[in-house]
C-alpha positions as CSV (number, residue, x, y, z in Angstrom):
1,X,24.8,-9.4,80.5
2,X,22.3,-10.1,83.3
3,X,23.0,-10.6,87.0
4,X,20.9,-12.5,89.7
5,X,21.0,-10.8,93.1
6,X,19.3,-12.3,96.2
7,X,17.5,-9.9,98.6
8,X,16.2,-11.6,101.5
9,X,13.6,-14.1,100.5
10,X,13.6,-12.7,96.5
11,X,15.7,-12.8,93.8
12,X,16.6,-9.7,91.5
13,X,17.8,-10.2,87.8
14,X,19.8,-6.8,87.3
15,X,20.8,-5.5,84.0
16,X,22.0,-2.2,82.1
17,X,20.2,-0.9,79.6
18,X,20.2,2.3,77.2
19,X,17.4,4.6,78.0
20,X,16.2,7.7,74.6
21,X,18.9,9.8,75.5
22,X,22.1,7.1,74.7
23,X,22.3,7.3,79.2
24,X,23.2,3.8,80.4
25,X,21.2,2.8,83.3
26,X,20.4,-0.4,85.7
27,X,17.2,-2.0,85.7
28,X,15.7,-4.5,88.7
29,X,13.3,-6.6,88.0
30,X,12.1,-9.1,91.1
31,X,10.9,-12.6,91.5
32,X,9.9,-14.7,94.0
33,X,11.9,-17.6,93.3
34,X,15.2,-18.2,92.3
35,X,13.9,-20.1,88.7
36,X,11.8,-17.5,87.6
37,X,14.8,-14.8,87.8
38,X,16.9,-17.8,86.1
39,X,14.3,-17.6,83.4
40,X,13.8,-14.2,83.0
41,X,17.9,-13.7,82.6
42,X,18.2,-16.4,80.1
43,X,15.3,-14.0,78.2
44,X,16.9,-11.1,78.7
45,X,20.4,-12.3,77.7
46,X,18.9,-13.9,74.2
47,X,17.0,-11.0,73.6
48,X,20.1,-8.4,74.0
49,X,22.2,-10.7,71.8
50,X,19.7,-10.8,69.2
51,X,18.8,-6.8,69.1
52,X,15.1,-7.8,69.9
53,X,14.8,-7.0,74.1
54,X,11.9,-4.3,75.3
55,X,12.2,-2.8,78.3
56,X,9.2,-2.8,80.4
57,X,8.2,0.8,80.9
58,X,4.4,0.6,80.8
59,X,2.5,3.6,82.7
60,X,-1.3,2.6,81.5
61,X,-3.5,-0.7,82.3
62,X,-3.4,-1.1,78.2
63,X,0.7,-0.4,77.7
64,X,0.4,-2.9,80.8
65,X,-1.1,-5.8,78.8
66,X,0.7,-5.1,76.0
67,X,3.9,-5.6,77.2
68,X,2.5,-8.5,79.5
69,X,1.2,-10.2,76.0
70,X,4.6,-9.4,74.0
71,X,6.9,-10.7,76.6
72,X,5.0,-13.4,78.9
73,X,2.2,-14.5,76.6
74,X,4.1,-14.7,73.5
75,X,6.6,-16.9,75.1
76,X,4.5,-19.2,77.1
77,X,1.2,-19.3,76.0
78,X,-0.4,-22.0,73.9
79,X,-2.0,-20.2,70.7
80,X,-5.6,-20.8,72.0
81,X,-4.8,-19.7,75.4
82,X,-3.3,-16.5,73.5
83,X,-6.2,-15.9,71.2
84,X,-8.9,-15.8,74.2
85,X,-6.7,-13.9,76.4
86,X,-6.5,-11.2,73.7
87,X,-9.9,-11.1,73.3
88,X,-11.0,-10.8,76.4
89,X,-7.8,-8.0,76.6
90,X,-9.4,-6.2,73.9
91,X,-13.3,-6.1,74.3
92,X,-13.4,-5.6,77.9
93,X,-10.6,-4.5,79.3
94,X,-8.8,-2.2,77.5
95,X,-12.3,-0.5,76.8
96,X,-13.0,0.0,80.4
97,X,-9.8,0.5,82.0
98,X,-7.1,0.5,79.7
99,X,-6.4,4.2,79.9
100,X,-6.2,4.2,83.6
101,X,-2.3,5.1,85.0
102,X,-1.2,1.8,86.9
103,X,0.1,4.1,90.1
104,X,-4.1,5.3,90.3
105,X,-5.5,1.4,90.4
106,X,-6.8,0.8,94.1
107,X,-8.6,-2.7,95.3
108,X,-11.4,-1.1,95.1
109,X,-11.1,0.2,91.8
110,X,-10.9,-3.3,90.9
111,X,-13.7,-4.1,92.9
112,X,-15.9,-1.9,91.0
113,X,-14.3,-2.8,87.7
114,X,-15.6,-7.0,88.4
115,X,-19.1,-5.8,88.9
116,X,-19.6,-3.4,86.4
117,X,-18.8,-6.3,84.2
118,X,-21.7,-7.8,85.2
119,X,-23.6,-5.2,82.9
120,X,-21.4,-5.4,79.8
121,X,-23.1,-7.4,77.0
122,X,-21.1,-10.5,75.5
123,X,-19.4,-9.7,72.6
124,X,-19.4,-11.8,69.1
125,X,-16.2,-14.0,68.8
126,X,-15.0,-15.8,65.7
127,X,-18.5,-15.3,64.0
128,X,-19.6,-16.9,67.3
129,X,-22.9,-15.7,69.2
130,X,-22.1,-15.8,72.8
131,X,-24.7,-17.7,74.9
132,X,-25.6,-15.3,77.2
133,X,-26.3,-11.0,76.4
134,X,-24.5,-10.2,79.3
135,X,-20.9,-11.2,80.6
136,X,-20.7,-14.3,83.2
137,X,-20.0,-14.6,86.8
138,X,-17.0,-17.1,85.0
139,X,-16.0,-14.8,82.3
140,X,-15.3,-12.5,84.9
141,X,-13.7,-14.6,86.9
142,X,-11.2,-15.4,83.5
143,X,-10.1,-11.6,83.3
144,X,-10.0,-11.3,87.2
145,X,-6.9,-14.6,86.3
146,X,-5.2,-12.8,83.6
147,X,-5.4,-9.4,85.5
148,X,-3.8,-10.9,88.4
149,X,-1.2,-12.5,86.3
150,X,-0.5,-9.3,84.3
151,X,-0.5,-7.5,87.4
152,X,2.0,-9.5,89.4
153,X,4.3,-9.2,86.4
154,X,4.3,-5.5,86.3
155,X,5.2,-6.0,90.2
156,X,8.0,-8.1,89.0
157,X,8.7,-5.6,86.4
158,X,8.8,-2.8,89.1
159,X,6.2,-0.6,87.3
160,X,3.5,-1.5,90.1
161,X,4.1,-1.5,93.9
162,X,1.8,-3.7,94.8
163,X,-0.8,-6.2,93.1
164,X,-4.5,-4.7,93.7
165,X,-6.6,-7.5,92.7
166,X,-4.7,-10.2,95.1
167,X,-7.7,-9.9,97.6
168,X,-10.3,-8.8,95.0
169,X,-14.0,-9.6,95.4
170,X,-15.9,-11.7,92.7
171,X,-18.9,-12.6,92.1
172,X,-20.1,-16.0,92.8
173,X,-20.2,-18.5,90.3
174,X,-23.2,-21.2,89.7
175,X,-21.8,-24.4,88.5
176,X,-24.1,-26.4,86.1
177,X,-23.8,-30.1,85.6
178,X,-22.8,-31.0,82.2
179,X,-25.2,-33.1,80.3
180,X,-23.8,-36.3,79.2
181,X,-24.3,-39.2,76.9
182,X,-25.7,-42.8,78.6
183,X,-24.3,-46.1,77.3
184,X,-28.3,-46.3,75.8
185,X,-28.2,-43.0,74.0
186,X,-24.5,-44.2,72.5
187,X,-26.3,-47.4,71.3
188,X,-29.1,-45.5,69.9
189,X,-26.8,-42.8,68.2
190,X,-24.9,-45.5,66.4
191,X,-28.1,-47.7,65.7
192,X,-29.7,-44.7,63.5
193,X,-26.3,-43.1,62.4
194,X,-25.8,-44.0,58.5
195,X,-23.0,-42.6,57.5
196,X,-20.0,-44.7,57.9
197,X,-17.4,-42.2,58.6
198,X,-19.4,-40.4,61.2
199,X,-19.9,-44.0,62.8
200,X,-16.3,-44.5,62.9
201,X,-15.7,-41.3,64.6
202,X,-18.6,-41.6,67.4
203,X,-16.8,-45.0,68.3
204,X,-13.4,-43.8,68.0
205,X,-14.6,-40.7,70.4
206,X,-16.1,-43.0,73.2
207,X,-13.9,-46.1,72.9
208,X,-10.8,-43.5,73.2
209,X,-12.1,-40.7,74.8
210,X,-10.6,-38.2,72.2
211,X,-11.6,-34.4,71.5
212,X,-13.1,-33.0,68.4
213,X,-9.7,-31.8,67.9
214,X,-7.5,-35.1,68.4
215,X,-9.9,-37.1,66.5
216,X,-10.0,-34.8,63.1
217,X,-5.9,-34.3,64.0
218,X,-5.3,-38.1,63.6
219,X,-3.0,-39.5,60.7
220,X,-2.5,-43.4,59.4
221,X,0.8,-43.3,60.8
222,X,0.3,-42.8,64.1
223,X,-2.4,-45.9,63.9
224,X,-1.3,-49.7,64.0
225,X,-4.2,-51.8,62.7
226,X,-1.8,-54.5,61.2
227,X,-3.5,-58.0,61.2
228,X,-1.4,-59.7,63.8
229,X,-1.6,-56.4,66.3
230,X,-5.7,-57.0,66.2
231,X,-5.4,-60.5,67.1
232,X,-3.3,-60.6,69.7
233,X,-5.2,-57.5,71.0
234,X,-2.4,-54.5,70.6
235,X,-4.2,-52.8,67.6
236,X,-3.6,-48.9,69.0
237,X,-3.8,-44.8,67.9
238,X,-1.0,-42.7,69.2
239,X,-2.8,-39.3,70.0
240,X,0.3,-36.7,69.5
241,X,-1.2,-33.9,67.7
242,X,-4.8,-31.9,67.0
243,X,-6.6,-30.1,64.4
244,X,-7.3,-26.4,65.7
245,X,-8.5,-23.6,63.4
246,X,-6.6,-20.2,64.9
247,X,-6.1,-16.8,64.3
248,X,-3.6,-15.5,61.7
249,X,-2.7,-13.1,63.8
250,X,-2.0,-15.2,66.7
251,X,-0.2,-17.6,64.6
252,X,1.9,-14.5,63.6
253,X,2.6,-13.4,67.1
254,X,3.6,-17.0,68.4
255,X,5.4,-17.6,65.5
256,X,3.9,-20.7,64.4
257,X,4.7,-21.9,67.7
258,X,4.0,-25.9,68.1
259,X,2.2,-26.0,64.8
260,X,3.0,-28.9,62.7
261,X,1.5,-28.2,59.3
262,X,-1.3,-25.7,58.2
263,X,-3.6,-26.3,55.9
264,X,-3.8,-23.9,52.9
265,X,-6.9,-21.8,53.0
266,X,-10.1,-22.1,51.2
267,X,-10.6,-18.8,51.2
268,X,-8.0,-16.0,50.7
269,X,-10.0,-13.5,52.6
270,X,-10.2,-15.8,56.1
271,X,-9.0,-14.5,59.2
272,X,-8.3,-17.6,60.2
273,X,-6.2,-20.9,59.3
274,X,-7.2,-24.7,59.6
275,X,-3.3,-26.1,61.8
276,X,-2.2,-29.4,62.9
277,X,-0.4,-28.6,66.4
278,X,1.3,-30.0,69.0
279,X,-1.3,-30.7,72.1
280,X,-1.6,-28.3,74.6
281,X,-0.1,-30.5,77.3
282,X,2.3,-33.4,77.2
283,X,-0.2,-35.5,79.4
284,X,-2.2,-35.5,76.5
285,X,0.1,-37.5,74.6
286,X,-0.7,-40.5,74.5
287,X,-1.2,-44.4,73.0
288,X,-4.4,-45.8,73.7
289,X,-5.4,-49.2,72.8
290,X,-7.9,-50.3,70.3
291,X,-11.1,-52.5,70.5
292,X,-11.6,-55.0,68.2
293,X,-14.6,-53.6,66.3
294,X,-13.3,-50.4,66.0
295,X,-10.0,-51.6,64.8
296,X,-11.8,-53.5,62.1
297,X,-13.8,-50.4,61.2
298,X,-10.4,-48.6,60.8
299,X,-9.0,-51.0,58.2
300,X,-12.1,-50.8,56.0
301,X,-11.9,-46.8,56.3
302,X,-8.5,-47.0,55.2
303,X,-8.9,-49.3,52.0
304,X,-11.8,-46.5,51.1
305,X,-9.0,-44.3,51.2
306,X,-6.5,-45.8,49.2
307,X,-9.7,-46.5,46.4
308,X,-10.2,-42.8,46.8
309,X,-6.6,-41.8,46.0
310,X,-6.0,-44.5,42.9
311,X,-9.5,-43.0,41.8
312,X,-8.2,-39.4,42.2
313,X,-4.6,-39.8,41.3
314,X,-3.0,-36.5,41.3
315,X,-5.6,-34.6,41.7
316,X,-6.3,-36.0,45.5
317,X,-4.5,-33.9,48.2
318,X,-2.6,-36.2,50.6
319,X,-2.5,-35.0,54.2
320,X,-2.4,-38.4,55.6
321,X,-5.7,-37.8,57.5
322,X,-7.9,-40.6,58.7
323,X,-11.1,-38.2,58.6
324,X,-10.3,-36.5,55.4
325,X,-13.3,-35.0,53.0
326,X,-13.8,-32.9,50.3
């Protein structure tokens, strides 16, 4: 069992634990509010119950993260947040400064650590090229977030006494203005476009404002394109899920965590897998009302489908997908 103790303006969660030699022994960890001890107990607790807890005892940057990953990330991540924190984890920091003992890391350390990155070349992700050769002002400024946040756990952890990149200097970051479509290159798009899925899914995108990810994620029965709803003008898409391809290995790690269904693979050698999941947030939940047109361009998509599957019989693979192909 854990305890919470309150010392002056923080809160302690206290707990015994049995260190190589079969010694009992006490362990503080501190937090600056009285939820985040709450939570952390709660974790602890479970985890004792179950034969499954860690104690913290990192003494590098690297045993650092990979306690910070196994315990924080692991249970509050989302799995893309997880998969480009570990990247950036693995190619740039643990390379530079992984081997470095927490109790020698100075600001200025850190400092040095920020610009040097400056100089590191981009590494290839996912099969994809990066865009620039040389790391960003705003990649940095991502590992400079999940240092800080790995750092101030191993503060809570009591392995660090203080957080060195709280006051850290960054470089500055140029903000570019993202290119976007006009109403007249929309109308142009769809006036040349002739493929009639791909014309459903531009105007499903624009009238609905969905992602890449909610609009390949959406299924017939979150839709209602009954007759009556499209003539009164309630015709709608409930967005609750999206289609994401991930790593196996963070899908291993997060234990499937928020996935709905994932797709078998096409290949057996693939690193990754093809999941519908849960969104990332619950504000992106939501019903959204359909316009007439597109409505109507949903109920011919759907009779294609049902054609398809009487065509196909067994041999068609029902996922329940609006955009489904080959």
């Amino acid at each position: 069992m854990a305890s919470i103790v309150k010392r002056k303006n923080r809160y302690s969660v206290v707990y015994t634990y049995t260190d190589e030699s079969g010694a009992k022994r006490q362990k503080w960890e501190t937090f600056a509010t009285n939820a985040e001890a709450k939570k952390r107990k709660k974790q602890i607790e479970f985890e004792q119950d179950t034969g499954t807890f860690i104690l913290p005892t990192a003494k590098t940057v690297s045993d650092l993260l990979e306690e910070y990953m196994s315990i924080y990330g692991v249970n509050t991540w989302a799995m893309s947040t997880y998969e480009a924190r570990r990247s950036l984890i693995f190619n740039y920091i643990n390379p530079l400064i992984g081997d470095l003992k927490l109790d020698d890391i100075t600001p200025r350390t850190m400092d040095k650590f920020y610009q040097s990155l400056l100089t590191v070349k981009a590494k290839v992700v996912n099969n994809r090229k990066p865009n620039n050769e040389y790391l960003t002002a705003h990649t940095v400024r991502e590992i400079h977030k999940l240092l800080r946040n790995a750092f101030n756990q191993g503060v809570k952890w009591e392995l660090m006494s203080r957080n060195p990149v709280l006051n850290a200097t960054l470089p500055k970051e140029e903000h570019k203005q993202r290119e976007i479509w006009t109403a007249e290159t929309l109308f142009k798009d769809l006036e040349v476009c002739d493929d009639d899925v791909l014309a459903l899914a531009l105007n499903l995108a624009f009238s609905c404002s969905l992602r890449i990810g909610e609009l390949l994620g959406l299924t017939w029965d979150c839709i209602d394109i009954l007759e009556s709803s499209i003539k009164a003008g309630n015709a709608y898409i409930f967005v609750n899920k999206e289609l994401q391809r991930v790593n196996r290995d963070a899908l291993e790690q997060l234990s499937e965590k928020g996935v709905i269904l994932k797709f078998p693979p096409a290949l057996s050698s693939t690193h990754t897998a093809l999941v519908l999941k849960e969104p990332k947030t619950k504000t992106s939940v939501r019903k959204i009302f359909l316009p007439k047109t597109v409505a109507e361009m949903l109920v011919k998509r759907y009779e294609e489908v049902e054609n398809l599957k009487e065509l196909f019989g067994d041999e068609y693979t029902d996922y329940n997908l609006v955009f489904a192909s080959s």
